[in-house]
mmCIF file of the C-alpha atoms, coordinates in Angstrom:
data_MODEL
# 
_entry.id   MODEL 
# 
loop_
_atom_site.group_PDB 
_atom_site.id 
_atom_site.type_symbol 
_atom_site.label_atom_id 
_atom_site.label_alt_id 
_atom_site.label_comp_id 
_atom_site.label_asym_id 
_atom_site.label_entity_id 
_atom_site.label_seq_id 
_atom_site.pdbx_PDB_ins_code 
_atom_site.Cartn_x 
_atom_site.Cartn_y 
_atom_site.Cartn_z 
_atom_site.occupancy 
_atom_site.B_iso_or_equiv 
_atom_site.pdbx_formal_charge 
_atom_site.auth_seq_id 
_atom_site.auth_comp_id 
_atom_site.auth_asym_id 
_atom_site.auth_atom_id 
_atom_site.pdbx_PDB_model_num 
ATOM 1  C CA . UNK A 1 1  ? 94.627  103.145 92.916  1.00 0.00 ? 1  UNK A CA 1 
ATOM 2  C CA . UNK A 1 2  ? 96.939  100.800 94.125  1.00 0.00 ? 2  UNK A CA 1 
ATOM 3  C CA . UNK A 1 3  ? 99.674  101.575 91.192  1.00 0.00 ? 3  UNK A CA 1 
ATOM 4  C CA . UNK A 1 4  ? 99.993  105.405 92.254  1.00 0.00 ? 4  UNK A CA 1 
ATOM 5  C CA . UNK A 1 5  ? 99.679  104.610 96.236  1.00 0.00 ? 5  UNK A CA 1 
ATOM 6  C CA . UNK A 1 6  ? 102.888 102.718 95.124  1.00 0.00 ? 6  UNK A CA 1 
ATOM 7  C CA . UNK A 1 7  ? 104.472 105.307 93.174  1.00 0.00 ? 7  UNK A CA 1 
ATOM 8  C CA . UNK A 1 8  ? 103.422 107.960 96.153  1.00 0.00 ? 8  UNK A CA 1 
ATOM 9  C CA . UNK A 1 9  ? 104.207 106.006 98.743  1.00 0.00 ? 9  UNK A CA 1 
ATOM 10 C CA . UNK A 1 10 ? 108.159 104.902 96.847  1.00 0.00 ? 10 UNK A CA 1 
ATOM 11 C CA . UNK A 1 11 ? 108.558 108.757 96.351  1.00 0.00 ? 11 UNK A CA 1 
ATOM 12 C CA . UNK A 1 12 ? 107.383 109.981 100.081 1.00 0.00 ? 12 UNK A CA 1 
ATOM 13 C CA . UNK A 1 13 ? 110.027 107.449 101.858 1.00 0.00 ? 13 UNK A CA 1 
ATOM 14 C CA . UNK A 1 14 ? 113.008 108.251 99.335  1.00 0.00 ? 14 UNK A CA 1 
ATOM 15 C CA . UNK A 1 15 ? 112.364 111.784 100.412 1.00 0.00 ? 15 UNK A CA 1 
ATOM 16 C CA . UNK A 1 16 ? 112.069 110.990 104.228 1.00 0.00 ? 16 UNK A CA 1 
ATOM 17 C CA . UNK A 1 17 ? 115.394 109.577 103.780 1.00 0.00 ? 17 UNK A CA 1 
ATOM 18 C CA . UNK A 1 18 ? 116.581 112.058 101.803 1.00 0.00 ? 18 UNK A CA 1 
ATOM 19 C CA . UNK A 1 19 ? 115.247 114.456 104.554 1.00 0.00 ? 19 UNK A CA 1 
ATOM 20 C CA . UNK A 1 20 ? 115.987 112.631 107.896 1.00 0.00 ? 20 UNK A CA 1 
ATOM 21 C CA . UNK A 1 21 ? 119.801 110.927 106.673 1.00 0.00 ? 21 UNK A CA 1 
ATOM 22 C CA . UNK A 1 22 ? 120.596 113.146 103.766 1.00 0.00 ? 22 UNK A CA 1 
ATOM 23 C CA . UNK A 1 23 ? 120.666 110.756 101.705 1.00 0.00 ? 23 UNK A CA 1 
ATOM 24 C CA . UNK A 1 24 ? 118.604 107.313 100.223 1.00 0.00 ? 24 UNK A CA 1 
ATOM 25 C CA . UNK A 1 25 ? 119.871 104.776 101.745 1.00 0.00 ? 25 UNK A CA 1 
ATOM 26 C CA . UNK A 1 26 ? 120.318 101.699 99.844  1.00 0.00 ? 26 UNK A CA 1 
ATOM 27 C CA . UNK A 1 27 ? 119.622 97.911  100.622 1.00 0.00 ? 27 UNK A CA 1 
ATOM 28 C CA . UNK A 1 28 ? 120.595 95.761  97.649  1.00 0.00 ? 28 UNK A CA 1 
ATOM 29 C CA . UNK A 1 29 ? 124.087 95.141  95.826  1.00 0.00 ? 29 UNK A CA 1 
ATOM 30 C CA . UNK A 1 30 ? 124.295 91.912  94.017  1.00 0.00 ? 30 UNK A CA 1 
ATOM 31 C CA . UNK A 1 31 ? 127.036 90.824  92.367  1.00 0.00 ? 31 UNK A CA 1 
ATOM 32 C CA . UNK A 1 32 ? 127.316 87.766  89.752  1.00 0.00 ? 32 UNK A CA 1 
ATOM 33 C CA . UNK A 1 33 ? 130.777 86.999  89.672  1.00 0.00 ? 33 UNK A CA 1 
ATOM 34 C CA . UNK A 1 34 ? 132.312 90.349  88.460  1.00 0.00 ? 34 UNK A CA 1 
ATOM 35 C CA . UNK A 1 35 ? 129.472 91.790  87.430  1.00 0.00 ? 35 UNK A CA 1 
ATOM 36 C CA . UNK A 1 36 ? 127.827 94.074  89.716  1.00 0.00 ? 36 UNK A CA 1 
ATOM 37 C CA . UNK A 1 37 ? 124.185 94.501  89.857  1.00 0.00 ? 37 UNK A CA 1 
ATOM 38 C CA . UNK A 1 38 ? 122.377 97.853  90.618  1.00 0.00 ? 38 UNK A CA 1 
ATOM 39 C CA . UNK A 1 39 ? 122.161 99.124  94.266  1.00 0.00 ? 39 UNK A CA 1 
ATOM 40 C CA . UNK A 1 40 ? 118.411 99.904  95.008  1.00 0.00 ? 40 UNK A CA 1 
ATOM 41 C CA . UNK A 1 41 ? 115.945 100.114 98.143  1.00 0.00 ? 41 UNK A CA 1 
ATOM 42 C CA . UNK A 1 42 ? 112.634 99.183  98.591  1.00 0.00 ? 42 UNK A CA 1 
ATOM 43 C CA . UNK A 1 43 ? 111.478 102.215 97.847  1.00 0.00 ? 43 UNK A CA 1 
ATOM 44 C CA . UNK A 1 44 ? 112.601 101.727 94.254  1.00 0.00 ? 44 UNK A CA 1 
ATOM 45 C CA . UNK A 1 45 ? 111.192 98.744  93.819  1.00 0.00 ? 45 UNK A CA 1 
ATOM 46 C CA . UNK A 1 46 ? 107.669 100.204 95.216  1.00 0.00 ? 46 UNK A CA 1 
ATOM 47 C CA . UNK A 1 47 ? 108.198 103.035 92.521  1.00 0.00 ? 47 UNK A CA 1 
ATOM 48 C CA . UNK A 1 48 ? 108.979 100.944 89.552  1.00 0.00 ? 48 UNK A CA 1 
ATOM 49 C CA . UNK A 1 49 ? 106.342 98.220  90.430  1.00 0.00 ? 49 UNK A CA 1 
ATOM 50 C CA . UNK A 1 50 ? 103.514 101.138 90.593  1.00 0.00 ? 50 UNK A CA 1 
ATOM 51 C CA . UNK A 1 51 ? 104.765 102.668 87.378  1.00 0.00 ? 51 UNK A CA 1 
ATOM 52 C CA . UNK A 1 52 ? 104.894 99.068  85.847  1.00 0.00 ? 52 UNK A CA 1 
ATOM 53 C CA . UNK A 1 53 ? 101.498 98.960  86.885  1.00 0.00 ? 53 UNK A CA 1 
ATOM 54 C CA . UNK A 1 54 ? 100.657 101.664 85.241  1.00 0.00 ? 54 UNK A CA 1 
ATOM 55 C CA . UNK A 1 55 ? 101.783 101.159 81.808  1.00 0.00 ? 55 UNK A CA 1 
ATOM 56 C CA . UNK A 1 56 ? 100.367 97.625  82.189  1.00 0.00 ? 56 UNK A CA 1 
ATOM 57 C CA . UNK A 1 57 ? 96.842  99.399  82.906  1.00 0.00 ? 57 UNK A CA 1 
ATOM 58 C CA . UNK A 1 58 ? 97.138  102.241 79.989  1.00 0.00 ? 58 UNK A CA 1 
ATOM 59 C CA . UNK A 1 59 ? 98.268  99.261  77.323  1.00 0.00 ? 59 UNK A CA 1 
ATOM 60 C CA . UNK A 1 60 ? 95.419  96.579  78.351  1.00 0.00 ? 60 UNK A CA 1 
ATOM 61 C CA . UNK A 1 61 ? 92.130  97.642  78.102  1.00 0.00 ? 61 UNK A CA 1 
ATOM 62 C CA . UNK A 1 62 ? 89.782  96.687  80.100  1.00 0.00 ? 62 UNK A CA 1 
ATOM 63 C CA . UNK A 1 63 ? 86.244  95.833  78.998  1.00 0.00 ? 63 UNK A CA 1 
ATOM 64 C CA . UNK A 1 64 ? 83.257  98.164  80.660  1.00 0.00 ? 64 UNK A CA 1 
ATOM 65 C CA . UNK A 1 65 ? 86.173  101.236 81.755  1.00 0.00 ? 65 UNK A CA 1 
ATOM 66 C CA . UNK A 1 66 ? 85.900  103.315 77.947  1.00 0.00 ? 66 UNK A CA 1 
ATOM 67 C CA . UNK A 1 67 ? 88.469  101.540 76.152  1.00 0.00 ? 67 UNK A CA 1 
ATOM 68 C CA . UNK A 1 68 ? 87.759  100.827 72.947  1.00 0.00 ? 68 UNK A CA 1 
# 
């Protein structure tokens, strides 16, 4: 539930953006002395914390859900 509400919810505002601006905006540069970090939104960060999610769910079974 909550994982793919993520995932959704990541994808639908990147493409509002997309839509509305033309373009994703972006929120986040960091840099550590020369090296420069990736430039991401929140919407990325909703998208790979719901797909995280995911894989965490599919890898750990959980007892009474039909895992063996």
């Amino acid at each position: 539930g909550a994982a793919i509400a993520l995932v959704i919810g990541g994808a639908l505002s990147n493409a509002f953006d997309r839509v509305v601006y033309g373009a994703v905006a972006d929120f986040f540069h960091f840099f550590v002395g020369n090296f420069s970090w990736y430039v991401f939104n929140l919407a990325d960060v909703a998208i790979v914390a719901g797909v995280g999610l995911l894989l965490y769910e599919s890898v750990v079974a959980r007892p009474g859900h039909g895992n063996a």
